[in-house]
Every structure is written in structure tokens, then in C-alpha cells.
C-alpha positions as CSV (number, residue, x, y, z in Angstrom):
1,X,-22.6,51.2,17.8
2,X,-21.6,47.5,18.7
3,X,-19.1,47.0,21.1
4,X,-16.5,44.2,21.4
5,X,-15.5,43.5,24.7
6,X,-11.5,42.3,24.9
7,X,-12.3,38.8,25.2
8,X,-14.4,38.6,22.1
9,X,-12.1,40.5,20.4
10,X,-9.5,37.9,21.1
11,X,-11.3,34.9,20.2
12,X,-12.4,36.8,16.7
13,X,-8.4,37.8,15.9
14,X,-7.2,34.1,16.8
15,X,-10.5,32.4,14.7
16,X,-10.2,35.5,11.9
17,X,-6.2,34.3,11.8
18,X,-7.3,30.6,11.2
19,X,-10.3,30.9,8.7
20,X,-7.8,33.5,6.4
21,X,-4.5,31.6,6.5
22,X,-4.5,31.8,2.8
23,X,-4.2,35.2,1.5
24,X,-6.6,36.6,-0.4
25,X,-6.2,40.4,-0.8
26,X,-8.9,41.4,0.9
27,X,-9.3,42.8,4.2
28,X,-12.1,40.3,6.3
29,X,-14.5,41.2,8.8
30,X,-17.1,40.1,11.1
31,X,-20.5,40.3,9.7
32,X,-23.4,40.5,12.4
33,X,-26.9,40.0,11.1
34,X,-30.4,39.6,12.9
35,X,-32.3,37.0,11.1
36,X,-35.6,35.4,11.4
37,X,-35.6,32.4,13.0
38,X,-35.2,30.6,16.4
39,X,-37.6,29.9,19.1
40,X,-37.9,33.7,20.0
41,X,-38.5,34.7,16.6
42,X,-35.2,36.1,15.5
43,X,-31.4,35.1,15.7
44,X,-28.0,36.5,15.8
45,X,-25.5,35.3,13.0
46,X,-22.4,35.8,13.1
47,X,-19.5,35.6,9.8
48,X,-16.5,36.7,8.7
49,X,-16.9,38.4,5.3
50,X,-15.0,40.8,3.4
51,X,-17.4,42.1,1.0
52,X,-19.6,45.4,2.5
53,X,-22.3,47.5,0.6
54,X,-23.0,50.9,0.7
55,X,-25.6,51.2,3.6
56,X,-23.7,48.4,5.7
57,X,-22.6,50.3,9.2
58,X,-18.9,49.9,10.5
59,X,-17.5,50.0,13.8
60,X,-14.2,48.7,15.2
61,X,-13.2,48.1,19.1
62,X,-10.2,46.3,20.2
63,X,-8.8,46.1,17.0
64,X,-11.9,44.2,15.1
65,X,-13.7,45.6,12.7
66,X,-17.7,44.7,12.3
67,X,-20.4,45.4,9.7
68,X,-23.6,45.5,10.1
69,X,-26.9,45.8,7.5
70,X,-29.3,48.7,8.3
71,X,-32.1,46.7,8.8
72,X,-30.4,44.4,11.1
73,X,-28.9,47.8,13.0
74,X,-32.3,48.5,14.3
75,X,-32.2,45.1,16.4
76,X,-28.7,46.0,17.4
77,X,-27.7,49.3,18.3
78,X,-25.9,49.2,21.6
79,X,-24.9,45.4,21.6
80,X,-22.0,44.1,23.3
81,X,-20.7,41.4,21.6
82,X,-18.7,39.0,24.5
83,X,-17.3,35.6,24.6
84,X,-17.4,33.0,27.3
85,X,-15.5,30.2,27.7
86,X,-16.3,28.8,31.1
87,X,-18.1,25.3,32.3
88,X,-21.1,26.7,31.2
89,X,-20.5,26.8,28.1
90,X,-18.3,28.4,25.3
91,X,-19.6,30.7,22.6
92,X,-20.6,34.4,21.7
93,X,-22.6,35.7,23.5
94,X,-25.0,39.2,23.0
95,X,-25.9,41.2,25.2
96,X,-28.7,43.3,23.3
97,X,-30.6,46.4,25.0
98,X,-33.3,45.7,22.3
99,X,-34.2,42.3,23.2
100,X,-37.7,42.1,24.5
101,X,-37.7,38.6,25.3
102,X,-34.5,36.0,25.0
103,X,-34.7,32.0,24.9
104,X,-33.2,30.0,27.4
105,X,-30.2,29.3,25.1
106,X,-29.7,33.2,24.4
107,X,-29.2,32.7,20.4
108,X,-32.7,33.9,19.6
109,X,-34.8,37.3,20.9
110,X,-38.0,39.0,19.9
111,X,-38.1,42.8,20.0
């Protein structure tokens, strides 16, 4: 599973609200991938997206859904997705139980 605490779940309703203000008929998403990449080797990407195949994994918490390839799944299972917006900085952040090894800036991890 990937959890979305309240706070992330707020910014991704008020951003998911702006990116979709014309209506297209189709339901969007967040999209969380594990790339390669980064100075730890891989990176976390995050989208809003509102086409899903087959094999892609769904969860929703606090009223956000998010999809998730299998292969990017194994890099992921039990993340909590959070968002910060204090002095130190403002962004998504992961919290991954996977993650051998994070850089300084937390947007790359080996495992």
C-alpha cells in the first residue's frame, strides 16, 4: 500500500483542482513512479494522469486516489506520501521503508 497522510492529501485535491479546471471526462489521478536517476541512483516522480493499465496497483486514502506500476511497487510498498510546507522547505516528501540509502535532498534513494 501507499499511504497519503491528510496534508498531502490536501495539497494533491487543491493542485488536482487547478491542473483539471477544464473538463475532460476522465477521472485524474496521481501517478507515483520510481525512476532511475538522481544522485542515489533512483528518484520518485510524481503526476497526475488519468490513463491506468492493467497491472498498475490502486490505492486511495483521504480521498486521493494513486496508481502505481508493478515494477515501481517493489520500491514502494509501505510509502507514506507527506507534504511540508515549513521554512525548510515546501514539497512532497516520501518516507520509504525500502530506501537503503537517501541523498541529502531526499528526491533520490538506492535500495
Amino acid at each position: 500500500m501507499i499511504h497519503v497522510t491528510e496534508k498531502a492529501a490536501s495539497e494533491i485535491k487543491r493542485l488536482l483542482q487547478k491542473e483539471t479546471s477544464s473538463p475532460s471526462g476522465n477521472e485524474s489521478f496521481i501517478r507515483v513512479q520510481v525512476i532511475g536517476g538522481g544522485c542515489s541512483g533512483m528518484s520518485y516522480k510524481l503526476g497526475f494522469d488519468t490513463k491506468k493499465s492493467e497491472n498498475d496497483k490502486t490505492f486511495e486514502e483521504n480521498g486521493v486516489k494513486v496508481v502505481v506500476d508493478p515494477k515501481s511497487f517493489l520500491y514502494l510498498a509501505g510509502t507514506t506520501l507527506d507534504f511540508s510546507d515549513g521554512l525548510q522547505g515546501t514539497g512532497f516528501n516520501f518516507v520509504n521503508p525500502n530506501a537503503k540509502k537517501s541523498c541529502g535532498c531526499g528526491s533520490s534513494f538506492s535500495a
